[in-house]
N, C-alpha and C positions, 0 to 999 in steps of 0.2 A: 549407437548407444545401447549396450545392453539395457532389459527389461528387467528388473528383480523386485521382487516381494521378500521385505524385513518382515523378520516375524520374532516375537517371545516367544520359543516354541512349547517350554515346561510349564508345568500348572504351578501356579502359585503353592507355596511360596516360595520367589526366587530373592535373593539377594539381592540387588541394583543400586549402581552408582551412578546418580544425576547432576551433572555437572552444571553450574550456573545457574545462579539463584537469582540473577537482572533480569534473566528474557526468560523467565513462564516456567523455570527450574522445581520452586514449591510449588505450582499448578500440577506439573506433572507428578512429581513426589508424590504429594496429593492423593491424586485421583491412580497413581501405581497402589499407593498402600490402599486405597476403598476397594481396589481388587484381590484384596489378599498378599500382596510382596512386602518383602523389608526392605526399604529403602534409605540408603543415606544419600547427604544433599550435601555440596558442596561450594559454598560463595566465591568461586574463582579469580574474580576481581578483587575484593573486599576484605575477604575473609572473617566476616564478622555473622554469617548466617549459616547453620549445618553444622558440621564438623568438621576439624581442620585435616588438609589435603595429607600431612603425616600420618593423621591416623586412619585416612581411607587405603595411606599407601601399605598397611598390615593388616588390611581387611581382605577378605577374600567373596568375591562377586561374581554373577554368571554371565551379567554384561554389564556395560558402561554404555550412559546415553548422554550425546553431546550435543552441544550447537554445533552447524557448520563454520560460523566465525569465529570461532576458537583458535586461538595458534597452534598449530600441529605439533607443535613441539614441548606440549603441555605438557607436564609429567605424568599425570594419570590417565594422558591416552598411551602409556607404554607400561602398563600394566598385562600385555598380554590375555586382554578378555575382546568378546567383539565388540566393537562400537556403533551402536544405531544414533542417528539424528534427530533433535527433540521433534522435528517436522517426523518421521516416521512412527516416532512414540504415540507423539497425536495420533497420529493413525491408525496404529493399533490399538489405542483406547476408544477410538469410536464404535467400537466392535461389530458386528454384522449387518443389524440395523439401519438401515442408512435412510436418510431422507431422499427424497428422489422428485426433481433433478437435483442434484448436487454438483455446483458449480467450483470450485476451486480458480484463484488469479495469484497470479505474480509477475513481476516486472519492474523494470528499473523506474517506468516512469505510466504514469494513466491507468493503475491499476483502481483507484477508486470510482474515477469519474466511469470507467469500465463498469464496475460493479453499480453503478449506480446505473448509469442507462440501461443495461440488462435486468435488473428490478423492475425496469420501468415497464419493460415488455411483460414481467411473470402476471398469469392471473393466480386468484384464490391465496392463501395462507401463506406463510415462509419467512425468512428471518434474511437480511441483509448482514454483511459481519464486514466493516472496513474501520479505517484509522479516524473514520468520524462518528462511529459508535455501532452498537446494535440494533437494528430497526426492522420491529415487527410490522409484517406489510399483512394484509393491504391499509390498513389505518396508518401507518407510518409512526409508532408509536416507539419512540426511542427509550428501547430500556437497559443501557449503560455505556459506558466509552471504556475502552478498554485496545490495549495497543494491538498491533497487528503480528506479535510472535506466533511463532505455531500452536503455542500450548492453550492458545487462547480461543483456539476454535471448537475446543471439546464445547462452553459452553452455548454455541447458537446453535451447534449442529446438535444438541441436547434439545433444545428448544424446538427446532425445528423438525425435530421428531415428535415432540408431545403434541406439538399443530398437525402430524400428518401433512408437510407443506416442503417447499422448497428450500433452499439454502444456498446462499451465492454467499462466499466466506475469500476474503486477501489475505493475505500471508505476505510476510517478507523473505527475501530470499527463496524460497519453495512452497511446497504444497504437502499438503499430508499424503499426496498419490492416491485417493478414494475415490474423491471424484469422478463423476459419469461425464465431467467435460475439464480438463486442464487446459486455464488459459495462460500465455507470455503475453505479457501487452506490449515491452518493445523490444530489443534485441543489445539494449544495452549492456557493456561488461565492466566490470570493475574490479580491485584486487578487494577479499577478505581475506581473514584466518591469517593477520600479519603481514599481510600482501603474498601468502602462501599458497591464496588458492583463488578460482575464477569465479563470479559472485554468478555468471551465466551457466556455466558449468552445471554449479549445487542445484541451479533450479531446474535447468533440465533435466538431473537428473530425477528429483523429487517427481517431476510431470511424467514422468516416463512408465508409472504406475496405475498413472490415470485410465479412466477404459475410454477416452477421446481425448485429440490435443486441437489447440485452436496457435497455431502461430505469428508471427510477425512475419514480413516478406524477409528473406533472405537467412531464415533457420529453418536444416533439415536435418531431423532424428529419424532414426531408426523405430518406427511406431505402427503397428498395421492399420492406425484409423487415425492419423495427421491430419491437417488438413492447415492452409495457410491464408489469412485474414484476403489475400488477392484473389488468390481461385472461386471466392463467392461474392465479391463485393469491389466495388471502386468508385472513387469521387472524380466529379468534374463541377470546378467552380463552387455551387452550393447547395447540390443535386447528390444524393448518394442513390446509386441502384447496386441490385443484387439478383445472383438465378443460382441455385439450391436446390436439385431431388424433388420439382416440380413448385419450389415458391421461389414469386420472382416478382420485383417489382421498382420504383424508383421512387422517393421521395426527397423535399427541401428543405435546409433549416439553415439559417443565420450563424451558427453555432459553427460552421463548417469553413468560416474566413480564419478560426482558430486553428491552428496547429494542435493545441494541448486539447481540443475541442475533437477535430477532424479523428485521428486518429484510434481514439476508443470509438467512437460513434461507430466507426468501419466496424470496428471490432466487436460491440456489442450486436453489429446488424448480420456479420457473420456467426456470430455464438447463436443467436434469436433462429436462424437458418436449421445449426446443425440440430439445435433443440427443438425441431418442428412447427416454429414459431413464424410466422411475418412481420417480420419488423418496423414495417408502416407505421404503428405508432409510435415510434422513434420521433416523428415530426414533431411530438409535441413537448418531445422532452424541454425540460427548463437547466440554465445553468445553474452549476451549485455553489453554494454559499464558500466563499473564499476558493472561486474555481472562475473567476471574471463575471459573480455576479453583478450585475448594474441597479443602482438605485439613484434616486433624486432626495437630494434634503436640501432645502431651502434655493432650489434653483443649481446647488451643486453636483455635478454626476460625479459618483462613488464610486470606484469601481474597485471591486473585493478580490485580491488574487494572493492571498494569503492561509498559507495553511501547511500543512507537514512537508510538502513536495515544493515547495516554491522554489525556484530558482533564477539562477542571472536569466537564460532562456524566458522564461514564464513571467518574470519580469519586466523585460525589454518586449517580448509579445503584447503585455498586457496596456503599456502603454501605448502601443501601436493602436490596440485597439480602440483606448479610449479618446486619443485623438482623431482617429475615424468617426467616430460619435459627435465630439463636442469639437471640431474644427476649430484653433486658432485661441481657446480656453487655454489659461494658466494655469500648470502641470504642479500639484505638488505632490511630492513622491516621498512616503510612509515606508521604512528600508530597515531590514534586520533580522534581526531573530530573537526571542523570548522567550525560547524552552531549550533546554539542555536535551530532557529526552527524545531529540529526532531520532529520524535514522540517521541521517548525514545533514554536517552543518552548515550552516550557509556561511560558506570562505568569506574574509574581506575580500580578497583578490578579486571575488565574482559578484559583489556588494559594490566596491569602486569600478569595476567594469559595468555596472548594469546604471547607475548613475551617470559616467559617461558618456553613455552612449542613449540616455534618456535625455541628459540636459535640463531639470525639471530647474521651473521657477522655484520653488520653496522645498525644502530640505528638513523631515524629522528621521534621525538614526535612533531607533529600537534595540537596545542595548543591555545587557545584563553587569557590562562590564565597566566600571566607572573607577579610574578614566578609562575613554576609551581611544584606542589606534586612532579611530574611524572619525572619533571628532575630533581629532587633532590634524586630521589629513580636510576637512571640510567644517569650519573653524567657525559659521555661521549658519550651518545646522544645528535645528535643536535635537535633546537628548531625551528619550522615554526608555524607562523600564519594562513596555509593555505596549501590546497594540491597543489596548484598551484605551490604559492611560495617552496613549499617542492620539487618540481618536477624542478623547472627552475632552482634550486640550486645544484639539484642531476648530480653526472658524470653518462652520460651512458657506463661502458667501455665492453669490450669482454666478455665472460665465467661466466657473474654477473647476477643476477637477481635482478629487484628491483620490491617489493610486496608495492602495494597500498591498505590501508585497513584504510582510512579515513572516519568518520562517517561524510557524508557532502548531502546537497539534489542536487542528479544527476538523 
């Protein structure tokens, strides 16, 4: 994998054409013109924001900046100028400055619960940036939710400059490449860009910028300071140990009988490592809220696995789990999705697979869509708009467990 550094190389003011006004398009526009450039903005889906794609095709531009999931066969990526990726843009807006360490993630699956146990490790000042908000550490003080595009990380790595503090920032699909550490949390692939292009591809090559990479077993890049989640770290049972450039050590956690659990934990215990850190206090990390957290209401165990990543997998895990818990308890299973803006939606296909193969006593389908497929296919399932409403509807009684496994952004 070649290494290359995007750059704007001319001084303002240059012309630019930013494509995609959904995923962090006016962010970037934005924050191009407070530098000085003219910019136009183009709403590629919609066409109801910027100016229309005709009249950018009579303009004349020094470059075009695009998402990677864009169809390649857009028109205005054949306009003959270069094309940078709005993840590189980001990155050349953060300008020199950098907060340090700066952590960069992405990955097809565990990139949050990653970012959040490696938080767990930072001392002093710094800003968290994932798909369940901004959070100023060490107070833990959430201040704003905002999606995981690239354009969206000018603002904590802003922040986390004015703290003089750290910055552990998720991205979808890639990384802005600035990073003093690029992490892949799994080695998942899948088609974007129309099914045109490799969604593992884009990100390795965004990480391929970074000045360290942290990998999953079984991806090797071309990088002089790689390094992969096995070389520092491995679980046995519910035991994770680790030996790193003189830290080395072993600790327990519960948390480790999880799949969706085990593997950031590795991950974050190898990042902790190459960031000169000890990971030891990992042991105390806590599950996150719609990540299998557990609570008790009225005798009932709740167990939370709902939030932007959920799926049939983390579903069918999560009930595993909570019938490890409450042994021989009646399962009722909270099932669906309530927001349009995921990244990827939660199929029926993988909605009546994960129902199958749960078996749950009681049945609410989370639904936007009325009617729905889903309740005509499970004809004694109830119907919510919402995991809210599916929750403020549900009885909590003794010896029950109700499983949360709504695709919703938490």
């Amino acid at each position: 994998m070649q290494r290359t550094r995007y750059a704007i190389t001319s001084e303002p003011p240059m012309r630019l054409l930013v494509l995609d006004t959904t995923h962090g398009g006016e962010t970037l526009s934005t924050a191009l013109a407070e530098e000085g450039h003219i910019v136009d903005c183009v709403d590629v889906y919609y066409e109801r924001d910027g100016i229309p794609p005709e009249t950018a095709q009579r303009r004349s531009y020094s470059a075009c900046i695009a998402p990677v999931h864009l169809d390649p066969a857009y028109l205005l990526l054949h306009l003959g100028l270069p094309v940078i990726t709005h993840h590189q843009a980001a990155g050349l807006l953060l300008g020199s400055d950098l907060p340090h360490p700066f952590i960069e993630i992405t990955g097809e699956r565990g990139k949050t619960t990653t970012a959040y146990a490696l938080a767990h490790l930072m001392a002093g000042a710094g800003i968290l940036h994932t798909s369940s908000g901004d959070i100023r550490y060490p107070e833990k003080t959430l201040l704003g939710r905002y999606s995981i595009t690239p354009a969206n990380i000018i603002r904590p790595v802003q922040e986390a400059r004015r703290l003089d503090g750290w910055c552990i920032a998720e991205s979808s699909l890639g990384v802005s490449g600035r990073g003093d550490l690029g992490i892949l949390t799994s080695p998942g692939d899948y088609r974007i860009a129309a099914g045109r292009r490799s969604a593992l591809e884009a990100k390795l090559r965004h990480l391929s910028t970074c000045r360290q990479l942290l990998l999953p077993e079984g991806i090797c890049v071309d990088h002089p300071d790689a390094h992969t989640v096995g070389e520092i770290t491995s679980s046995e049972g519910t035991t994770i140990s680790y030996s790193y450039d003189g830290i080395e050590g072993s600790f327990d956690h519960p948390l480790l009988m999880l799949e969706g659990y085990r593997l950031p934990l590795l991950t974050a215990t190898a990042a902790g490592c190459l960031l000169g850190i000890d990971p030891v206090l990992l042991r105390s990390f806590e599950a996150l809220p719609g990540r299998m957290k557990t609570r008790y209401e009225n005798g009932c165990l709740i167990v939370d696995a709902s939030n932007s990543g959920t799926t049939k997998d983390t579903t069918i895990e999560a009930a595993r789990y909570a019938r490890q818990i409450e042994r021989g308890a009646d399962l009722h299973l909270i099932i669906g999705q309530d927001a349009h803006a995921v990244c990827e939606n939660f199929a029926d296909d993988d909605i009546i697979a994960a129902i199958s193969a749960i078996e749950p006593g009681d049945l609410t389908i989370v639904t936007l869509d009325e009617p729905s497929e889903l309740l005509s296919r499970y004809p004694a399932g109830r119907r919510a708009a919402s995991l809210e409403a599916a929750m403020q509807t549900t009885e909590k009684r003794a010896d029950t467990i109700i499983l949360l496994a709504v695709k919703t952004w938490r």
